[in-house]
C-alpha positions in Angstrom: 27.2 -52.0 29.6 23.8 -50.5 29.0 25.2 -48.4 26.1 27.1 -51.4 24.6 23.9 -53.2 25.0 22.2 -51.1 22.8 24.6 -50.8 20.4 24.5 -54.7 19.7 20.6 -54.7 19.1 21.3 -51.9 16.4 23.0 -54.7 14.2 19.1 -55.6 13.1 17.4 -52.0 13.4 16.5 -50.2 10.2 17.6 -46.3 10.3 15.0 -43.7 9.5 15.5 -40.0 9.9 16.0 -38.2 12.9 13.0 -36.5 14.9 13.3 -33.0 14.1 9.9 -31.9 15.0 10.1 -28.3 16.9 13.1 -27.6 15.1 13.5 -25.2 11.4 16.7 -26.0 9.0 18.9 -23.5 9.5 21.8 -24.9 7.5 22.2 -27.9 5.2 24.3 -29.5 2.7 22.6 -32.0 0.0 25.4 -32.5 -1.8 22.8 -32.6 -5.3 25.4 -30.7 -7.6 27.5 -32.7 -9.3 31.4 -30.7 -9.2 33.3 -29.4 -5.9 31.7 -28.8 -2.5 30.0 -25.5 -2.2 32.3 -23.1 -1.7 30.1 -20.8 -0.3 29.7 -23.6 2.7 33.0 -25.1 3.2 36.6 -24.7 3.8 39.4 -26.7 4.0 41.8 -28.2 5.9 45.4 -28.0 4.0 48.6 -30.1 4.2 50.1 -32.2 7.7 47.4 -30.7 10.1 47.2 -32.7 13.3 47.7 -36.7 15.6 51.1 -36.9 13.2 48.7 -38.6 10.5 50.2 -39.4 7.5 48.2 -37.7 4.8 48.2 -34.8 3.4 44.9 -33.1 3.2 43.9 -31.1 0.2 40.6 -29.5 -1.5 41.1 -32.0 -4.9 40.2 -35.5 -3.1 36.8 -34.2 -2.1 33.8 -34.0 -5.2 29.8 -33.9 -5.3 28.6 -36.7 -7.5 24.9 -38.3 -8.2 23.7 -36.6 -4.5 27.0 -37.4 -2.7 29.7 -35.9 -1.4 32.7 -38.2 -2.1 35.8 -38.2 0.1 38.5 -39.9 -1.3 41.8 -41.2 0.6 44.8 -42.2 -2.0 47.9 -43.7 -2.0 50.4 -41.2 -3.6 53.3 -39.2 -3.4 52.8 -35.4 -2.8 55.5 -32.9 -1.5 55.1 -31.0 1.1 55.2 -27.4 0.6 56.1 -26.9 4.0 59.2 -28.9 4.1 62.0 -27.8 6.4 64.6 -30.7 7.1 66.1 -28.4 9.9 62.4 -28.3 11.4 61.7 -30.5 14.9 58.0 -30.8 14.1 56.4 -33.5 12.1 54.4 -31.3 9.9 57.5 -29.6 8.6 60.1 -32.1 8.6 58.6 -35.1 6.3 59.9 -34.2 2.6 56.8 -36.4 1.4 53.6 -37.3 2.0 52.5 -40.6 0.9 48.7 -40.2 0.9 46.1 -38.0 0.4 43.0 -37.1 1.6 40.4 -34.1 2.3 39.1 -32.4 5.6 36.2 -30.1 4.9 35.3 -27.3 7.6 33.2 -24.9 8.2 35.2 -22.3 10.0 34.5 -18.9 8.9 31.6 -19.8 6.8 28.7 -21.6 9.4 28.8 -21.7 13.5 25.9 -22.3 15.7 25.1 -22.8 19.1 22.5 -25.3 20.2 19.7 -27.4 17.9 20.2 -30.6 16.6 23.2 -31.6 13.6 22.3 -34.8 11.5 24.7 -36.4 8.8 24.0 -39.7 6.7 26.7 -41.3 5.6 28.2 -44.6 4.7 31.8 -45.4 6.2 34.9 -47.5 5.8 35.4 -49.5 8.6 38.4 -51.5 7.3 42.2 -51.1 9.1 43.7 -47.7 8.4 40.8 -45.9 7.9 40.0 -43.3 10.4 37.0 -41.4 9.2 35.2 -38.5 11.3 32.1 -36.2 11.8 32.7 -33.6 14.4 32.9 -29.9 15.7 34.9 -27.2 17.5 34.2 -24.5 19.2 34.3 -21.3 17.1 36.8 -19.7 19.6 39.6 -22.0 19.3 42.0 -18.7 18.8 41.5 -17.5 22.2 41.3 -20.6 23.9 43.1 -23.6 22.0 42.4 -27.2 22.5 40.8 -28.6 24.4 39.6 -25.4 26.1 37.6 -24.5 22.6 35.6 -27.9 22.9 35.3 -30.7 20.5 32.8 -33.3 20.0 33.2 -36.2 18.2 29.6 -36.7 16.7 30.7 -40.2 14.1 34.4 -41.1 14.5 35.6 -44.8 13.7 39.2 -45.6 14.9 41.2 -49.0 14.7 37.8 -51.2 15.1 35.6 -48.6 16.9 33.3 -45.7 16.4 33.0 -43.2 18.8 30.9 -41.1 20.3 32.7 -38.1 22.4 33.2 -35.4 24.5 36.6 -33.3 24.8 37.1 -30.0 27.1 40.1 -28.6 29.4 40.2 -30.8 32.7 42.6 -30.7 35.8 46.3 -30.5 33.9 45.1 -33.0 30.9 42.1 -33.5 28.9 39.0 -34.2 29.9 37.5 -36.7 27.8 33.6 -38.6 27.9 34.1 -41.1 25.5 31.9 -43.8 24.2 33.3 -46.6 21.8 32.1 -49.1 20.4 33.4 -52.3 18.7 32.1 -52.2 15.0 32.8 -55.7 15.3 29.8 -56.6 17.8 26.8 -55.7 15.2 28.3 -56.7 11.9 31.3 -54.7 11.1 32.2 -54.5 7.2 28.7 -55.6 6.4 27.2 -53.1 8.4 29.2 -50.8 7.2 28.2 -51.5 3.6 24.6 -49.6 4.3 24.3 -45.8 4.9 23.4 -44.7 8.5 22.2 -41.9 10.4 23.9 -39.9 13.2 22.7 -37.0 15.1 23.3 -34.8 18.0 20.9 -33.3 20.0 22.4 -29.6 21.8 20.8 -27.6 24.6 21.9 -25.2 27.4 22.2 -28.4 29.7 23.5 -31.6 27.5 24.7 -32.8 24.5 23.1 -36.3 23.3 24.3 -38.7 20.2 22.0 -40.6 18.6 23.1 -43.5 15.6 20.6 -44.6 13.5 17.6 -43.3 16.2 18.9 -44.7 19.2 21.2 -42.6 22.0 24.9 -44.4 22.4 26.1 -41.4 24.5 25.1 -37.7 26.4 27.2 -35.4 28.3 25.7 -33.1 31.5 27.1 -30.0 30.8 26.7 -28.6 34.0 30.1 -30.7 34.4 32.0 -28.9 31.3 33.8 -26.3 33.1 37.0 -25.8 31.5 39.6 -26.2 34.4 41.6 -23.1 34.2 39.8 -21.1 31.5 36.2 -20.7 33.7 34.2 -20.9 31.0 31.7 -23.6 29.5 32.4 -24.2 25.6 29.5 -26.3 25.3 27.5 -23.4 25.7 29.5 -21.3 22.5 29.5 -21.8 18.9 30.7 -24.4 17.2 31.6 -25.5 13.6 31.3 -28.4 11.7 34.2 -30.5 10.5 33.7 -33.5 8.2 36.8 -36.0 6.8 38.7 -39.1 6.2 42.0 -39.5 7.7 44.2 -42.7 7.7 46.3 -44.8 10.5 47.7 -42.6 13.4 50.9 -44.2 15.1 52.4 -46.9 12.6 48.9 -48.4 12.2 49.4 -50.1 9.0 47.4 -49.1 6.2 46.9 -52.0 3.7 47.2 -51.2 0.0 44.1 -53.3 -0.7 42.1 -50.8 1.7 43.2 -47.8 -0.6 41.5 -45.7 -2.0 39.0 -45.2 0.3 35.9 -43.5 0.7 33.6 -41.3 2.8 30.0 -40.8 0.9 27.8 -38.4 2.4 24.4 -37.9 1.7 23.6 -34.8 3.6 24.5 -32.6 6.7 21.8 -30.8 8.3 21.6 -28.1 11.3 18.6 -27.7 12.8 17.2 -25.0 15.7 14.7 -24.9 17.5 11.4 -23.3 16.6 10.5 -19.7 18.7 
């Protein structure tokens, strides 16, 4: 209730930048030049890739303009390249997409461990959209999910953004999860105005912060992944940032599409020796 609480007096608080004294930029992303993302930062996500979503990511939906990165979702008809009408999975047996979108990573390029990650960005809020801010850990190859990690720095799904925490628990996931109804402190008006949201990484917890204020932490001396004995709170990570759409039958409204993620920047800071 105390987290909720907090989140209902944010409806009136102005953002300002996140508190990076005792930390040195180590990696950012203005988005200043006008043309496609930096290759030199990020990769992409291609095709059906994961929750049986319905778009199809791909590079071309995602463009730096006037200091922003734009991601755009949009209704239309792509094939898959992947199609196999023999196939028993999802991503291989759907002829068609029917939207389109872009997930932007950066696997292979940037991975960190500890400091603080801050991203301004203004979202869509309405019924379908399912945009997200968020990392895993760099060793997903050796460990899958959930045993690599994942947190969910900004993610807004079916009327609430989240704030959470995924590792291997007992036979299942183990989840910390905040969420929040977007509803409570204004929800397509607030959502109209850019806002801030960081986390804050050490050795010994994780803490999100929205627009200054913490909506949720994790102790990561309780992180242990069940069978694997390690911590992945404690490896690298690397940054994911996209727009997805409606995950089982949600409807997606035509009037809704296109939609948009603008980003202003994405910043990685560590901390000072």
């Amino acid at each position: 209730m105390l987290l909720q609480t907090l989140f209902t007096a944010m409806l009136a608080f102005s953002p300002f930048p996140a508190d990076t004294s005792g930390y040195k930029l180590t990696w950012s992303d203005e988005f200043n030049n006008d043309g496609v993302p930096d290759p030199a930062k990020w990769d992409y996500e291609r095709g059906f890739v994961r929750n049986n979503e319905p778009q199809w990511y791909q590079p071309e939906n995602a463009v730096c303009r006037n200091g922003l990165l734009v991601i755009e979702a949009r209704k239309e008809k792509v094939r898959n390249t992947n199609y196999d009408p023999s196939s028993k999975a999802w991503q291989r047996n759907r002829e068609y997409a029917e939207y389109t979108s872009t997930s932007m990573i950066t696997k292979g390029k940037f991975d960190f461990k500890y400091g603080r990650v801050v991203m301004r960005a203004k979202i869509d809020v309405r019924k379908g959209m399912w945009p997200a801010f968020w990392m895993l850990g760099s060793k997903r190859g050796a460990g899958g999910w959930p045993a690599c990690g994942e947190v969910d720095i900004m993610e807004f799904y079916r009327g609430n953004l989240l704030a959470n925490w995924a590792w291997e628990g007992n036979n299942q996931v183990a989840w910390n999860t905040g969420k929040f109804p977007v509803a409570t402190w204004g929800g397509e008006q607030w959502a109209k105005e850019f806002h801030e949201w960081a986390l804050e990484w050490d050795e010994n917890k994780m803490t999100i912060f929205l627009d200054g204020k913490e909506i949720n932490s994790q102790d990561l001396s309780k992180t242990i992944n069940h069978q694997k004995g390690n911590n992945p709170f404690r490896e690298n990570f690397y940054l994911l940032v996209n727009l997805a759409l409606g995950q089982a039958g949600e409807e997606i409204p035509d009037s809704h599409i296109p939609a948009q993620l603008l980003v202003d920047y994405i910043r990685v800071y560590q901390r000072t020796l």
